[in-house]
C-alpha positions in Angstrom: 8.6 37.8 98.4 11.4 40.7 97.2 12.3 43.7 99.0 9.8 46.8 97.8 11.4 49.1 96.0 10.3 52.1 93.7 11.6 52.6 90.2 11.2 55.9 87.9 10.8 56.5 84.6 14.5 56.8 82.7 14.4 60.7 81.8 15.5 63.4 83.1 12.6 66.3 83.3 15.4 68.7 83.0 16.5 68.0 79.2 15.6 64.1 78.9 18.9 62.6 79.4 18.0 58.8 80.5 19.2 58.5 84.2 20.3 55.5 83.7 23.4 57.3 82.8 23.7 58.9 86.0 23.7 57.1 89.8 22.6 56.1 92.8 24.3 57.8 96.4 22.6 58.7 99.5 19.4 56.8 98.6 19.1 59.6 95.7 19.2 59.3 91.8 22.2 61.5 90.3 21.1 62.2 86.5 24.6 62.1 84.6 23.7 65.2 82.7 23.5 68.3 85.0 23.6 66.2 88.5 19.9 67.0 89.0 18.9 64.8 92.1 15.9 62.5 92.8 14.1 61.3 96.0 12.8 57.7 96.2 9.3 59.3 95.6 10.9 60.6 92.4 10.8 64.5 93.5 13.8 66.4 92.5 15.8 67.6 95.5 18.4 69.6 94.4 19.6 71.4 91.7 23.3 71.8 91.6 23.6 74.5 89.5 21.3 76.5 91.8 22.2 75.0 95.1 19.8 77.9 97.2 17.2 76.9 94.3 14.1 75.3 95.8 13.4 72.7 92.5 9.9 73.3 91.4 7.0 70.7 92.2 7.0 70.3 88.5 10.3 68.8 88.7 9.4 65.1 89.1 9.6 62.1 87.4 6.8 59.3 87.7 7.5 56.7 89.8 6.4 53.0 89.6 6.2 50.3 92.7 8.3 47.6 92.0 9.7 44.2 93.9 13.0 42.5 94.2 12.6 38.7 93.1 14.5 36.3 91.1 17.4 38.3 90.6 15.1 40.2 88.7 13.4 43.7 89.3 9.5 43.4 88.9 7.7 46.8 87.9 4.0 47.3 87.7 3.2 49.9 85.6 0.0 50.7 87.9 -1.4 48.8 91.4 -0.7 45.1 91.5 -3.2 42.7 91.3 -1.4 40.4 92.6 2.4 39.4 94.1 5.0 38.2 92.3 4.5 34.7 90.4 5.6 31.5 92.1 8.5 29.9 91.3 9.2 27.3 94.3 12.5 25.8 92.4 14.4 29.7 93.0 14.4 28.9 97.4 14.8 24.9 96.5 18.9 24.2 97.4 18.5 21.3 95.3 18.4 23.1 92.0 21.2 25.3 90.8 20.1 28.5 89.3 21.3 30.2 85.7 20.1 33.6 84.6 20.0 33.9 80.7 19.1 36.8 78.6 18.2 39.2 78.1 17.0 38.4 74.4 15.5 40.7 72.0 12.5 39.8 70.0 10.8 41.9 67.5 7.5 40.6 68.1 5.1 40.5 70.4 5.1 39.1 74.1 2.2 37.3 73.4 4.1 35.5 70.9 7.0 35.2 72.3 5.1 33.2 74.8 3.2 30.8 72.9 6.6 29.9 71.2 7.9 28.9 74.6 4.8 27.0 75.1 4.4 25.0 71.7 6.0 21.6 71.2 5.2 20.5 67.8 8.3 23.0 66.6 10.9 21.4 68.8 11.8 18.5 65.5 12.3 21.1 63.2 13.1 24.5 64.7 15.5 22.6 66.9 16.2 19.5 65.3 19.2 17.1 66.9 18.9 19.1 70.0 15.6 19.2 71.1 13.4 17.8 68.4 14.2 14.7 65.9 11.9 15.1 62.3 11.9 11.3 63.0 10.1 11.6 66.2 7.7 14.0 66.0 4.5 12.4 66.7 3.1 14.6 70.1 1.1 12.2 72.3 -2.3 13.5 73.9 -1.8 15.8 76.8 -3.8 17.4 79.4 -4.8 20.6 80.3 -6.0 22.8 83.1 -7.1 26.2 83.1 -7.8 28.1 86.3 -8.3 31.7 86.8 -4.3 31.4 88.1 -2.8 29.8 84.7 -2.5 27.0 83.0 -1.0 23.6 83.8 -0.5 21.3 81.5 1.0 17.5 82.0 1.7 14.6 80.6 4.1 15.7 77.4 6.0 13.3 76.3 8.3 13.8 73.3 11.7 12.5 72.5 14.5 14.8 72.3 18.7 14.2 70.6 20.0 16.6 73.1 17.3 17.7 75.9 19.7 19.9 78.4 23.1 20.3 76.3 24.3 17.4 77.8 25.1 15.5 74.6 22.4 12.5 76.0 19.2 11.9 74.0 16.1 10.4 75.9 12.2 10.8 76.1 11.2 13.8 78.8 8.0 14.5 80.2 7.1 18.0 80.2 5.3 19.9 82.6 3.9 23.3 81.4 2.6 26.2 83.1 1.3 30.1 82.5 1.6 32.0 85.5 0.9 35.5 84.2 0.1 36.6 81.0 3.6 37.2 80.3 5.2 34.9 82.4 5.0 30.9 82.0 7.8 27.8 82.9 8.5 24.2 81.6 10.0 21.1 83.7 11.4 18.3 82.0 12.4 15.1 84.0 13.6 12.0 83.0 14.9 9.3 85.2 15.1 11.6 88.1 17.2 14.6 86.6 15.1 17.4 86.4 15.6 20.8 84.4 12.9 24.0 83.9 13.2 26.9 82.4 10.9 30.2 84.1 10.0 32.8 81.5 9.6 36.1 82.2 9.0 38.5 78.7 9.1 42.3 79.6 7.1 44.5 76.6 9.0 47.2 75.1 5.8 48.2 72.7 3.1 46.0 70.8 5.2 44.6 68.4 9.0 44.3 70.8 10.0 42.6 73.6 12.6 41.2 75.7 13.0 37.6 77.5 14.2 36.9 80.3 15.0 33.1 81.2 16.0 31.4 84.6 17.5 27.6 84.2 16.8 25.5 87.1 18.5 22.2 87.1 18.6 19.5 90.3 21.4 17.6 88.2 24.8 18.5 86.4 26.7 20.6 88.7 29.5 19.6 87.2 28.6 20.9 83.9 30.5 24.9 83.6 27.4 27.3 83.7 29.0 29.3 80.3 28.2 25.8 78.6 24.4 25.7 79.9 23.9 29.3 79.2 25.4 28.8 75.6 23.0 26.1 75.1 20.3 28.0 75.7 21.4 31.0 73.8 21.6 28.4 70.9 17.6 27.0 71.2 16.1 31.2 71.7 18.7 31.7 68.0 16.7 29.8 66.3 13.4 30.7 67.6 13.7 34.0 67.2 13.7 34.4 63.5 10.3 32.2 63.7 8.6 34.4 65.8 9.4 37.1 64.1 8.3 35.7 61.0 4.7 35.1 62.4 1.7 37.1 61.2 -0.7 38.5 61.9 1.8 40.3 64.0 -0.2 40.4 67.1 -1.5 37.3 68.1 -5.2 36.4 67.5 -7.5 35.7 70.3 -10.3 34.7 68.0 -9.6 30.8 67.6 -11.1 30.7 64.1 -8.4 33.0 62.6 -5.6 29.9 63.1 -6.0 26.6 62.6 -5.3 24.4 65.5 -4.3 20.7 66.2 -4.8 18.7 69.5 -1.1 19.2 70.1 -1.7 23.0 70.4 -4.3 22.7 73.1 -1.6 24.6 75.6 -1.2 27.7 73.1 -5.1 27.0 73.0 -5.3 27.6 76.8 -3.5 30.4 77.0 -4.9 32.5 73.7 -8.7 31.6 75.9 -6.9 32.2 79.0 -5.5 35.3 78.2 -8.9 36.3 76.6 -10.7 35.5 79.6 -8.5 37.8 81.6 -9.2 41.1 79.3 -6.0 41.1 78.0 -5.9 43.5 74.5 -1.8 44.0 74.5 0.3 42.6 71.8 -3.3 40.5 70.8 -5.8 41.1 67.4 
């Protein structure tokens, strides 16, 4: 799905001014600095200060395919493997969407993910909204692993303040990885549901940034500014945790942690993202 698009690096070969500074006209990139002009392809065009100048076939920058989806702009930094990830909620007019972020973490996408994934913080990272210290027994769970992610069903856990509604209740959760670096949650409870699709771009090993989309099939009435609040309010606090974790980079080797039966989602995706030769951000 998405429109195909190409994206370049952000610098200028001329005296690496980030183009983002500049613009977009005629289906060209404008650099901000000295007007230098870029093809699609990424070839420089045209050299204002030289005008009869042919540029050089030096004068390039690298170009990288990309996809429109999501209100989001998907790069691949070589050939895809494979399309963008599902996420059947985006086309489904019974869910309004919210697009939060982005958010900054100084840690490592692979953590950064596992944090999303993890349920036993909720009492105390986010006690009174979405955890109570009083309630923080985590019933079994299943799990599936499949070359194309993880699923996992049947989590239950009670929660003060589940959607920033105000209205406490037991959810069941539905969990999913559907790239190494991008997984969702749905939470429903007497009909009303609400997920969350992650989507955490890497800056380097040890930095990234989140991206969230809210889905909801309830609350309409409820101003978006208040959702997107909320939800600014539950990545606060986990920040500061994640960044707190070390090893920095998140260990693969299953002996180097220890692990409960309530972690057997971060489980699945530290074997899953093993499986798939994955090295980035891991130890």
């Amino acid at each position: 799905m998405g429109d195909e698009i190409m994206v370049w690096q952000d610098l200028c070969v001329h005296r690496g001014t980030r183009l983002s500074l500049g613009h977009v006209g005629g289906g060209q990139l404008h650099c901000g600095y000295h007007g230098w002009t870029y093809s699609s392809s990424g070839e420089c065009v045209r050299i204002p200060a030289h005008p009869e100048q042919r540029p050089p076939p030096k004068a390039r920058v690298k170009a990288y395919h990309a996809k429109v989806g999501y209100g989001l702009i998907w790069a691949s930094l070589g050939d895809p493997a494979a399309g963008l990830p599902p996420f059947p909620e985006w086309d489904d007019p019974s869910y309004r969407k919210i697009s939060c972020g982005p958010f900054a973490y100084n840690a490592g996408a692979p953590r950064a993910v596992e944090n999303f994934l993890d349920v036993g913080h909720f009492p105390f990272v986010h006690e009174g909204l979405l955890g109570d210290p009083g309630h923080a027994q985590i019933e079994d769970y299943d799990v599936e692993s499949t070359p194309d992610g993880i699923l996992a069903t049947g989590v239950r856990v009670w929660q003060p303040d589940p959607d920033g509604s105000g209205v406490g209740r037991y959810v069941n959760y539905i969990y999913g990885v559907r790239r190494p670096f991008t997984a969702y949650f749905s939470k429903s409870s007497d009909g009303e549901t609400y997920m969350i699709q992650l989507n955490v771009t890497p800056v380097d090993e040890l930095r990234c940034i989140a991206w969230m989309t809210i889905g909801m099939n309830y609350g309409f009435d409820v101003p978006e500014d208040e959702l997107r609040a909320f939800q600014e309010k539950i990545v606060g606090q986990d920040i500061p945790v994640v960044e707190s974790q070390r090893p920095e980079r998140l260990p693969l080797d299953l002996q180097a942690e220890l692990h409960l039966r309530s972690d057997r989602i971060a489980v699945a995706y530290r074997k899953w993202i093993k499986q798939a030769g994955l090295s980035f951000g891991t130890s």
